[in-house]
N, C-alpha and C positions, 0 to 999 in steps of 0.2 A: 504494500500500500504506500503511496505518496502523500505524505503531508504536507500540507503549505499553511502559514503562517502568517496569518495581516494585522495590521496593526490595530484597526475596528472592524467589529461586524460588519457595519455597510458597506466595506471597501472587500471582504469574505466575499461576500453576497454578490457583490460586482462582478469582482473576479471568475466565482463561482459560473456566473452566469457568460463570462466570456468565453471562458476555458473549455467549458461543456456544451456551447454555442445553446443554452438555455435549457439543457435536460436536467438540469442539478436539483435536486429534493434535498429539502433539510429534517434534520433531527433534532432533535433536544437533548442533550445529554448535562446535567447536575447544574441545568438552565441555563446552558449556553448553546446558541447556535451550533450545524457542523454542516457543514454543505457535502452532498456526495453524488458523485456520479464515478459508475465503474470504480476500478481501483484508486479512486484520489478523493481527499478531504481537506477541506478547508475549513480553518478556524480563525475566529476574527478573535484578539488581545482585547482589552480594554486602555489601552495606552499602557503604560509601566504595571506591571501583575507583580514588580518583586520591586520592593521600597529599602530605603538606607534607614534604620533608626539607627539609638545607642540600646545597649543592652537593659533588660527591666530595673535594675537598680538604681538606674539613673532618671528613673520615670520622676519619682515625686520632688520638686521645685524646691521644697523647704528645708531637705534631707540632702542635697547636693549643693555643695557650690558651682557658680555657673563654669569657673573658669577650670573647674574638674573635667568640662565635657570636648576642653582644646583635646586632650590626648585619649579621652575615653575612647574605645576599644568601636567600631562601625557593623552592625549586624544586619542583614539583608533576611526577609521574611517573603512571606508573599502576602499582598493588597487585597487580590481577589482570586481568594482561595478557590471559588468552583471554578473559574475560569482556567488554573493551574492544573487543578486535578483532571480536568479535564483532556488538559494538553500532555500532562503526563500518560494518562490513558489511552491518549493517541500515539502518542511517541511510543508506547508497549508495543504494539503492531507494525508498526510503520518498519518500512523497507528502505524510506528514503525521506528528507524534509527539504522543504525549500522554505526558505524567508522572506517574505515578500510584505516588510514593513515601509514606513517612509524612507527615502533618500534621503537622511538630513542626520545630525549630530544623533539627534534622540531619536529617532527612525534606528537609528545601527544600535544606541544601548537598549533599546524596547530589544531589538532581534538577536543580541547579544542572550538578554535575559531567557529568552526563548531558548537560543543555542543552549547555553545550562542547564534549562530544565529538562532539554531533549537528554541530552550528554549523561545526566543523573539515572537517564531511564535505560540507554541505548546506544551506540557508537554505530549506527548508521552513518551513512553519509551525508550532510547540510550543508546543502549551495542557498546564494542568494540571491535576489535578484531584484534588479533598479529598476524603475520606469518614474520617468516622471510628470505622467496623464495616464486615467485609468481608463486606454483606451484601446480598442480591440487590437488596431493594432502595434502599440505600443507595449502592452501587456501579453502577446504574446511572443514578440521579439526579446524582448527581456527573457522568458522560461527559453525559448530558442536558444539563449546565452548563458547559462547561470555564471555570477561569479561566488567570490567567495565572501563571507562577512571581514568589515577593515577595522580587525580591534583596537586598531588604534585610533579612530575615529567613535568608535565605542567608548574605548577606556577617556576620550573627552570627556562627555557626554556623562562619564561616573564621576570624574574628576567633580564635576558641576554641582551631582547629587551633593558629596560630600562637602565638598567647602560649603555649599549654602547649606546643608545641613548644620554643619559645625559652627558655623558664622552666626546665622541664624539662630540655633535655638541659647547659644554661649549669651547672646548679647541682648537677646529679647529675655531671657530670664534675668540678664542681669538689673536691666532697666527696671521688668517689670518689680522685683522684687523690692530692689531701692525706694520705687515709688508705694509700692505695696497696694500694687495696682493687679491684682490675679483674676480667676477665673475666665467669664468670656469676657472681659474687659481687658485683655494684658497688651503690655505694649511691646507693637512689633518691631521689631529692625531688622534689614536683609540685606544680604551683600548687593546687589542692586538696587533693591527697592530705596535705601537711606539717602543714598548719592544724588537719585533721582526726584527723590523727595525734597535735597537740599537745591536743586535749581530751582524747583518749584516754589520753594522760600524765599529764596536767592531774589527771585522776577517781584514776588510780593514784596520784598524791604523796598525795592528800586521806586515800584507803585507809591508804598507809602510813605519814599522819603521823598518824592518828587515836588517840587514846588512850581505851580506855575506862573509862563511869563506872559503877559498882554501883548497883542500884537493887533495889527490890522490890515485890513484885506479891501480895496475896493476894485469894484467891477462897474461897468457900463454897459448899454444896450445901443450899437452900432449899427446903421440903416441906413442901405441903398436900394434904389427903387421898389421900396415896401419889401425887402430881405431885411431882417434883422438876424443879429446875433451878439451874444454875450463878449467882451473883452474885460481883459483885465490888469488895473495897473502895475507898473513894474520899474524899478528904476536903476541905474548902475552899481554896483555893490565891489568896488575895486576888481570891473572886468568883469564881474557877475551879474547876472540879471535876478536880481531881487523884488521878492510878491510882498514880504511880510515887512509892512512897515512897522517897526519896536521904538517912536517915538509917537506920543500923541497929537504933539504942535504937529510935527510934520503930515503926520495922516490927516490933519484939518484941515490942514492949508492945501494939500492934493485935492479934499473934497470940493474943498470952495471953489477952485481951478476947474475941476473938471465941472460943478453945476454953471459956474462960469460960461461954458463952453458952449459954442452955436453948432460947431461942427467936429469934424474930426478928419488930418490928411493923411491919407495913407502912405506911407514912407518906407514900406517893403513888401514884397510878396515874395515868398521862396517856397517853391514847389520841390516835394523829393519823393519817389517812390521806396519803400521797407518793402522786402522779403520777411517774412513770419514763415518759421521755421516748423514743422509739425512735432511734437513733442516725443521724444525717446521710449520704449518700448517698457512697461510697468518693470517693477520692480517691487519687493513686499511695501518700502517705506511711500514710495511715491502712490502707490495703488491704496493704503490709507488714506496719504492725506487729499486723493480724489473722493472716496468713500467719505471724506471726515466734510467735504464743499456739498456732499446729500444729505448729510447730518445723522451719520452713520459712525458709533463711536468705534475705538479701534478694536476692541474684543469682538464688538457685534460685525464689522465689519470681515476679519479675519475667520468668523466662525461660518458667516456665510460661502466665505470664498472656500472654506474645505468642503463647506456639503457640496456645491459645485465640484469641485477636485474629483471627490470621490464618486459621483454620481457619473462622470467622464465629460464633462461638458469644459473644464477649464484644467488649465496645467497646473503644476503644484505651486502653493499660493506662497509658500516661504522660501525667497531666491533674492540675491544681492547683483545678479544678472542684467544688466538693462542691454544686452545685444542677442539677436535672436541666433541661434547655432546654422551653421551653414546650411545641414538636410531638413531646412524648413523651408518649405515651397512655398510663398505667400499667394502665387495664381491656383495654385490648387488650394490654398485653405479657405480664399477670396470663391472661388468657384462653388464651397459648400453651402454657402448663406446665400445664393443667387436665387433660389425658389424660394425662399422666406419672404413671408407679408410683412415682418420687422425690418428685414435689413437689404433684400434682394434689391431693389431700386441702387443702393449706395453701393453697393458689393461689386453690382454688375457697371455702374459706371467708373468703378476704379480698375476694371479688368481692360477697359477701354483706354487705358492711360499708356502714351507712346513706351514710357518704363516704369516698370515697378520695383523700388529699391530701396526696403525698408531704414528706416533713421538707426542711428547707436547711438547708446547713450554713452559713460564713462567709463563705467563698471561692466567687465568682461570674465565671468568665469566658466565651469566647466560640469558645474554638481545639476544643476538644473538652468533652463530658457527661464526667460522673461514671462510671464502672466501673460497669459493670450489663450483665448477661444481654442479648442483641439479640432473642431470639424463635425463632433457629434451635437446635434442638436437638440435640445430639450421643446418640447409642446410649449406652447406657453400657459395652459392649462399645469401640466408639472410644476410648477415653481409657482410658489407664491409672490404677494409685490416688491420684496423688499429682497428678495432672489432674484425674480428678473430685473431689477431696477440696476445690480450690481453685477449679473450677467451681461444686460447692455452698455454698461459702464466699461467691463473689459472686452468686448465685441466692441465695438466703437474706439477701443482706446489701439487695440492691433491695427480697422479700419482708420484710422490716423497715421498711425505708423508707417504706409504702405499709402497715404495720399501722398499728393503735391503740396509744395508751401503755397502760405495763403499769400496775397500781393495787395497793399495798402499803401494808396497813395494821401499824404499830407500836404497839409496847407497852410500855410504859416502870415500870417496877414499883421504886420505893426502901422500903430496909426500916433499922431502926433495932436492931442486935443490941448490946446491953451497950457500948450510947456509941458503935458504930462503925457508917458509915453503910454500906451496902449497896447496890448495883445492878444491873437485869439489865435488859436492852433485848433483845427480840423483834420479830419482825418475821413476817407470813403475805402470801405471793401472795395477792390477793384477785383479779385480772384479769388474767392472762398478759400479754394485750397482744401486743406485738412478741415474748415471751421465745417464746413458742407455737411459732414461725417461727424464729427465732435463736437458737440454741441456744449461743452462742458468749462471751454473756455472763452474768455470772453470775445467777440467781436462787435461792441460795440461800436458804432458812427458817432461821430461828430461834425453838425453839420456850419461850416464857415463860408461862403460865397463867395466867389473867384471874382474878387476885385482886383481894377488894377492901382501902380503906385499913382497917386497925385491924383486918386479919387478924394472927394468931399464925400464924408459920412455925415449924416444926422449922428448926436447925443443924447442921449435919452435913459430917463430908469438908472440914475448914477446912487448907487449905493456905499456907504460903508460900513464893512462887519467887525465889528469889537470883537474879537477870538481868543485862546490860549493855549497855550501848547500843553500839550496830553502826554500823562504818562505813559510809558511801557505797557504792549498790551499781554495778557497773561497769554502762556503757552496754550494754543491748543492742541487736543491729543495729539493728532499730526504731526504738529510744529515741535510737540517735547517728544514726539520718536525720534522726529529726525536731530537734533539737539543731543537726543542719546545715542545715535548712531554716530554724529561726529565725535562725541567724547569718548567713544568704545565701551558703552554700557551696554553691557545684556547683547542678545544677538535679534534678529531679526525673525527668530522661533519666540522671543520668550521676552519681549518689551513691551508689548501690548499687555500681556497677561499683567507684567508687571503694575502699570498704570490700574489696570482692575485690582490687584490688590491695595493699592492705595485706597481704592473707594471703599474697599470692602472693611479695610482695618481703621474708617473714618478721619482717614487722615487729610483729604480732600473733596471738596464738595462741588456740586455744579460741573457747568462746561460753557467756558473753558475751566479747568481746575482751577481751586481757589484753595490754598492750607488752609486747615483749621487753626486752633490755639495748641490743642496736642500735635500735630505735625510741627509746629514752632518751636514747639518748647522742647520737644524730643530735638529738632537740628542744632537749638543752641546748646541745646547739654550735650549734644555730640562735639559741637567746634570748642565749645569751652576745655571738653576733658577728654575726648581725645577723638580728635581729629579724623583720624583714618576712616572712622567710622560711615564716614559721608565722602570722602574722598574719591571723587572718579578716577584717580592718577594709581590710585592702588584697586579700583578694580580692574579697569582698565590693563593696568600688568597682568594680571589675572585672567581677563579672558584672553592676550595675547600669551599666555604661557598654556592656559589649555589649547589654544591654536595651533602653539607646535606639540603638543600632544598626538594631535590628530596628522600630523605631517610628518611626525615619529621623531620630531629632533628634542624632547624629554616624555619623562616618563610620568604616569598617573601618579607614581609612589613621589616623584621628587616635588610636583607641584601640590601635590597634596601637603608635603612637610612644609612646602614654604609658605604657603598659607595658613599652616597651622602657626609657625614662628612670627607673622605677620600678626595675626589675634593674640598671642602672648607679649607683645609690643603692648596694644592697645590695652588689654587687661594692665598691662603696670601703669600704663597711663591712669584708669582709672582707678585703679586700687584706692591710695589714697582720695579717693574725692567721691566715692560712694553716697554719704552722708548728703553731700552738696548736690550730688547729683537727685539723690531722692527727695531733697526737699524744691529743688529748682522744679522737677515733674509735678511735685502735690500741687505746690502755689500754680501750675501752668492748667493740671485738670479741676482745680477749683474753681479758675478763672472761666473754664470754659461751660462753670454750670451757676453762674455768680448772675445775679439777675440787678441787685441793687440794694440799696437802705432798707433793713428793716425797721417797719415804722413805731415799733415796741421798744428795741435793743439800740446802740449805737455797733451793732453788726451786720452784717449781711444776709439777705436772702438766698439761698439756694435750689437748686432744683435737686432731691432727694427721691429716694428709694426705700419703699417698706419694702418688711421681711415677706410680703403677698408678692411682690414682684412690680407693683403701682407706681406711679411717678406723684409726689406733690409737690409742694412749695414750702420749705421749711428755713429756719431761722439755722446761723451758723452759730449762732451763742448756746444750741441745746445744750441743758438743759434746763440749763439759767432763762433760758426766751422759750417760749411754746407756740411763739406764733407760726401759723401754716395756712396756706391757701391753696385750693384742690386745684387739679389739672385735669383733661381730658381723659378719658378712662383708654382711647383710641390713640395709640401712635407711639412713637418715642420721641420727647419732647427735645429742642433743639435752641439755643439761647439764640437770637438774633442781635444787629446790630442796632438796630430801630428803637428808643427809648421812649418811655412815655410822658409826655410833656408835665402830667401830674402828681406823679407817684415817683418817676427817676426812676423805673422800674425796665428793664430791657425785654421786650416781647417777645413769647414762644413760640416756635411753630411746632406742630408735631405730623411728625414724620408717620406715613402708613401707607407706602407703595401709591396708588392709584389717589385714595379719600384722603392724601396729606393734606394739610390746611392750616394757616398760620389761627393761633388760639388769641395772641394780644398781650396786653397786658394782664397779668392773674387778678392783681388787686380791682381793675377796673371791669371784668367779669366778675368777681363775688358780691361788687357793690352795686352794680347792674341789679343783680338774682334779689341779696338784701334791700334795695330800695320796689323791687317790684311786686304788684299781687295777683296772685290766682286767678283765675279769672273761668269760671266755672259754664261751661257749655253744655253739660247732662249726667245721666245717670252714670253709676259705673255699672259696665254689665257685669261683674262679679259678683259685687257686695251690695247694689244699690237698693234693690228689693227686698234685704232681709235686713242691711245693718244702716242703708242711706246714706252710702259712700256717691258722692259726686266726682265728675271727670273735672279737669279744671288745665288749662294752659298754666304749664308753669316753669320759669325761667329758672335753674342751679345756680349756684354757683361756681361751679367747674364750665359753664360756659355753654353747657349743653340746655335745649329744652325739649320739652315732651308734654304729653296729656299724658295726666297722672290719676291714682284717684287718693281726695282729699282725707281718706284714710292711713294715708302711710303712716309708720309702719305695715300699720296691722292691714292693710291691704298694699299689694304690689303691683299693681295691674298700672301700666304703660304704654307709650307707643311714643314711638319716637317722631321728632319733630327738624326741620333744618335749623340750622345754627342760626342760619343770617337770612335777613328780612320780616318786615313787618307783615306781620299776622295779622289777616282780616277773618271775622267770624262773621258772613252773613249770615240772612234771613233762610233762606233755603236749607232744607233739611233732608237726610238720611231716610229712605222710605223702610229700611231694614233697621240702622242702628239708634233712628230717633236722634241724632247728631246735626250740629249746622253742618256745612259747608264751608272747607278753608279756604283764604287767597293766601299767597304770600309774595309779599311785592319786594322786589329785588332785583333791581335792573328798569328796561325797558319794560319787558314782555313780564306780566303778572303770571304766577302760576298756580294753576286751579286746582290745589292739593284736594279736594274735597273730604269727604265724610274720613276722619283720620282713622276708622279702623279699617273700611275698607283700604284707605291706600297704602295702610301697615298689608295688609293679605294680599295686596296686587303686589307690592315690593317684595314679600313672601317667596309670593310665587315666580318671579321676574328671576327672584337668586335662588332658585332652588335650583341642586346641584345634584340632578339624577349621575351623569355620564361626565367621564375626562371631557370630553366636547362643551360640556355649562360653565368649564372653569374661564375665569378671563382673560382671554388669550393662549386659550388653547384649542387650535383650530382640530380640523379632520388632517392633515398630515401631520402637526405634532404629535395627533393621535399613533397613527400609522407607526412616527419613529419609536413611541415609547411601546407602542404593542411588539414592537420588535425588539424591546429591548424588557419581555416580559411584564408589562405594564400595561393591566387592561383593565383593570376596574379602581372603583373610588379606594377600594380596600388596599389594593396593588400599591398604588400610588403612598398612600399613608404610611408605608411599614418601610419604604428605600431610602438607602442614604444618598441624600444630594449631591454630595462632591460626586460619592461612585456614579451617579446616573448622567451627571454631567459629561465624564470623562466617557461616559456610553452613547450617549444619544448627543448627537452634532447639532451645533445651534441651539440647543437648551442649557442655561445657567444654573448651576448650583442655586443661585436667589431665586430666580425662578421657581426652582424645583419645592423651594419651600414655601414660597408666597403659595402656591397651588394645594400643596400641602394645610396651609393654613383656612384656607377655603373650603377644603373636601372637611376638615375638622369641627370648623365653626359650622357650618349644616350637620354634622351627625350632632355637634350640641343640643342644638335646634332640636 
């Protein structure tokens, strides 16, 4: 029997299905796939099945010192036991293995880990084999060829495990301990992650030390025979032509000058045609930051491009590649998109083109081509919108590559109004070119009218703008890969990920990313006490020393030691300054949950945590001060910048996926609820017939309202109500519950909440969560993936671990997996 070996199910299944030209049936064996036809089987990994920890002794936090785990001992396990046993169970049989993971660092350790576990079972023979498009025929040139696995590109790729192991868990125990910051709150550090987090710092100080300077801008409205067009002034600048005027006299006296003005002569016209060049063939960093201009972040983008990858519709999406490799035909891959109702129109008029000769970009290597289309077409039914949106994005970005440059001619027109000079620059598409095809960047016109010199222009519409110059704008994802790619952070497999665990360990928020007060406070107690910690110049050695790992000029063992002697640096660095560093972290996560005066104590308020797991508003003086103010029962509360004009209190929002909602001020919601009354619209249907319990609108003080009924305690009966806008109780009534009719006005458009229990039982019903299909945002093909990934019912769903389903099913997020999770739970509550 023949085994073969991929790095995911769906890439098995692919395979499966080319290999056997579609006869293949699958099995289930200890709930993993196995695809078989005649004597061969395929089994999909689940990315890494065999993990680096330290041995169990070293598990509990408060029984080790951090700086124990530099030389502690590395044991390797397996992640996903059934998946192992399984392949061990293949490997019993087996005649022969082929490895047929990714092409890439982690591609060869993932097939590395396989090789051992075969080896453990069996000393058959294991070839391996490259392709890189899962394409018929690309997939089976590759098995035509087997090579062999290059453990030196492997032993990289372990190299990597371990130091960020080591680094990693050394320096986040040590932080978090210091701070005495544990559980799921601990604070993280990583050998890329910190460096990267420190530019992200780095761009915020520049933001917040910025001052700006006043300047001024004027412009006019220039007119010949009823043409008008915009110009604007400019004056000598030692040789330079200068827009911003940085005195005020002077920009007054320009204005008066030019309302001054009856006319204006024109004193140059210079015409020049520009070639625009079509843009160089993707590469992982640049096909981001196109992905990142659709508003596509880089996780989401990247995730998409492998489900394409694997599906066979695009080449392997992780390559530092921008020229395409010589045995790529562009008229035959042009010739496949020619019957297509998307692209056949553009396809077939670039086949018409006297040459076709694709661009290069800079970057020329060998391991994989450039992102581009493979030639197999997906339906466009197959792919959902935010697949084809990034499917046409690389279809479009090849059909560019293989246009003509575009040709734009300018216009340059200077005019002379009452001593002040004037200008206006035009520009007209003269040749689409690539723009034809690519829509993605810009061609805009500029329209100026072909005057000549010692025309008279009409003045008109002469303005001036008071302006100021702007700080530095923050990174966007994009912009901080490519940032990390110049500095030699991370690689081009594992820099996106990165930015995603910043979000996930709340270190930055929004997009473009913004630090928080914990990311702040973590990089100065790094630069304070030891440096290295955040230094790109020492990771950077780092991944240039696993580099020649993979090229064999050192070995896994020797960069391993150096890395380890590197963290024993920094450990002495902080030895002495632990103390300093743990109280710099308290004062930084105090700060980030510190709201303002409390109006009892001369201490602070904070945003606290009962032993329920609940968020309130408590006093920093406990227990000398007992003042508290409730919060939302919904979200995780999040301090904002926004303070309130009355209380000096900074307003909360709370965070809950989809229903987040800024909450306000706490003190100015409790005093809302205490200044308001009940306001009683009918019976309770509980209690009202036996005990003459009444419903009644009523406002909390945590900021929430509901129709309650006027028994509480002793009666619980509710319905919930919106937060925001005024409640109208007409005249109109309930023919069932004997209730009015609500409005609530909120906006323009009023909304006709009606009878409030019926519209609690419509809203009931509306989230009721029979099937994975009722979750939100989970369509009928994330259905499809997770049922393939044994996940078919509400039950299924609630009992898997996130990370493991993530790293199974493509294009599903670990967050995801639990928001959904959270969903199918609160309906069985229900």
């Amino acid at each position: 029997m023949e085994l073969i070996i991929t790095e995911k199910d769906n890439a098995a299944r692919r395979i499966a299905e080319i290999l056997s030209e579609d006869s293949a049936e699958v099995d289930r064996r200890n709930g993993v796939n196995v695809y078989r036809w005649g004597d061969k089987r395929v089994v999909g990994l689940s990315g890494h099945v065999v993990g680096v920890d330290f041995p169990p002794e070293y598990s509990d936090w408060r029984d080790v010192e951090p700086v124990e785990l530099i030389d502690a001992e590395i044991t390797k396990s397996a992640t996903k036991e059934n998946i192992v046993r399984t392949l061990r169970q293949l490997a019993g049989r087996a005649d022969e293995a082929v490895i047929a993971t990714d092409y890439d660092r982690e591609g060869e350790l993932i097939g590395k880990e396989a090789y051992e576990i075969i080896r453990d079972e069996t000393d058959v023979p294991i070839k391996r084999v490259r392709f890189s498009s899962i394409t018929e025929r690309e997939v089976k040139d590759a098995f035509a060829e087997p090579d062999d696995l290059d453990f030196d590109l492997a032993a990289a790729g372990e190299a990597r495990q371990i130091i960020d192991l080591i680094w990693g868990a050394a320096l986040t125990r040590f932080l978090s301990l210091s701070a005495r910051q544990l559980g799921d709150d601990f604070i993280s550090v990583g050998r890329v992650q910190s460096p990267t987090l420190k530019l992200i710092v780095d761009r915020e100080r520049e933001i917040e030390a910025f001052e700006p300077d006043d300047y001024w801008e004027l412009f006019a409205d220039l007119t010949e025979d009823s043409q008008s067009f915009e110009a604007q002034y400019f004056y000598d600048d030692d040789g330079k032509e200068a827009e911003r005027v940085w005195d005020e006299d002077a920009a007054e006296d320009a204005h008066e000058r030019l309302l001054a003005a009856k006319s204006a002569t024109v004193t140059e016209v210079r015409r020049r045609t520009r070639t625009d060049d079509p843009p160089a063939p993707f590469n992982t960093t640049a096909f981001i930051s196109a992905a990142g201009s659709l508003g596509y972040s880089a996780q989401r983008a990247m995730s998409i491009a492998e489900e394409l990858y694997t599906a066979g519709y695009i080449t392997y999406p992780r390559t530092d590649n921008t020229v395409y490799p010589e045995d790529l035909d562009p008229e035959e891959l042009l010739g496949a998109f020619t019957d297509t109702g998307a692209f056949g129109e553009d396809a077939a008029g670039l086949l018409n083109l006297d040459e076709i000769e694709p661009t290069r970009g800079d970057e020329e290597t060998t391991d994989h081509p450039p992102i581009h289309p493979t030639g197999e077409l997906p339906n466009r039914s197959e792919l959902d919108d935010d697949e084809w949106e990034v499917y046409e994005l690389i279809v479009r970005r090849f059909f560019a590559t293989v246009a003509e440059p575009a040709t734009w001619e300018h216009l340059r027109v200077v005019a002379d109004a009452n001593g002040c000079q004037l200008k206006a620059n035009g520009k007209r598409l003269v040749e689409p070119g690539y723009h034809a095809v690519y829509p993605y960047s810009s061609a805009s016109e500029n329209f100026v009218p072909d005057v000549e010199e010692g025309a008279e222009l009409a003045v008109s519409d002469v303005e001036l703008a008071a302006k100021q110059t702007q700080p530095p704008r923050r990174y966007g994802q994009s912009r901080l890969i490519e940032r990390m790619e110049d500095l030699g952070l991370g690689t081009k497999s594992t820099r996106h990920n990165t930015i995603e665990k910043l979000y996930d360990r709340g270190y930055i928020e929004q997009d473009p990313p913004r630090p928080t007060t914990l990311a702040k406070a973590v990089v100065e107690a790094a630069e304070e006490f030891a440096d290295h910690v955040v230094s790109e110049e020492m990771t950077a050695e780092l991944e240039a020393d696993m580099a020649a790992i993979a090229s064999g000029e050192a070995t896994l063992d020797d960069v391993t030691e150096e890395s380890r002697e590197m963290l024993e640096r920094v450990f002495e660095e902080l030895h002495e300054s632990r103390e300093e560093v743990g109280d710099h972290l308290q004062q930084s996560l105090k700060a980030d949950r510190t709201l303002g005066p409390c109006p009892e104590s001369d201490h602070d308020l904070l945003i606290r945590q009962s032993r329920h797991g609940s968020h309130f508003v408590g006093c920093d003086g406990f227990p000398d001060c007992r003042y508290t103010l409730p919060l939302p029962s919904t979200g995780q509360p999040q301090v904002l910048d926004e303070e309130c004009e009355e209380h000096g209190l900074r307003h909360v929002k709370m965070l809950a996926g989809r229903d987040t909602f800024v909450h306000g001020c706490p003190q100015c919601a409790a005093d809302e609820a205490d200044e308001s009354e009940d306001e009683v619209i009918g019976d309770c249907p509980e209690c009202g017939a036996d005990e003459g319990g009444d419903l009644a609108i009523k406002q909390l003080r945590n900021g929430s309202r509901l129709v309650g009924c006027t028994r509480y305690p002793d009666c619980e009966y509710s319905l919930p109500l919106p937060r925001r806008g005024e409640i109208e109780v007409t005249d109109e009534r309930c023919d069932e519950h004997d209730l009015p009719e609500l409005i609530v006005h909120n906006g323009d458009d009023p909304w006709e909440l009606g009878c409030p229990i019926c519209n609690y039982q419509e809203y009931q019903a509306r989230q009721a969560v029979d099937d994975l299909v009722d979750l939100d945002g989970l369509g009928e093909r994330t259905a499809e993936k997770l049922a393939e990934a044994d996940i078919e019912t509400l039950a299924d769903l609630e009992t898997v671990d996130p990370d493991e389903v993530a790293t199974t099913v493509q294009g599903v997020s670990a967050d995801q997996i639990r928001e959904w999770q959270q969903q199918a739970g609160a309906e069985a509550a229900d």
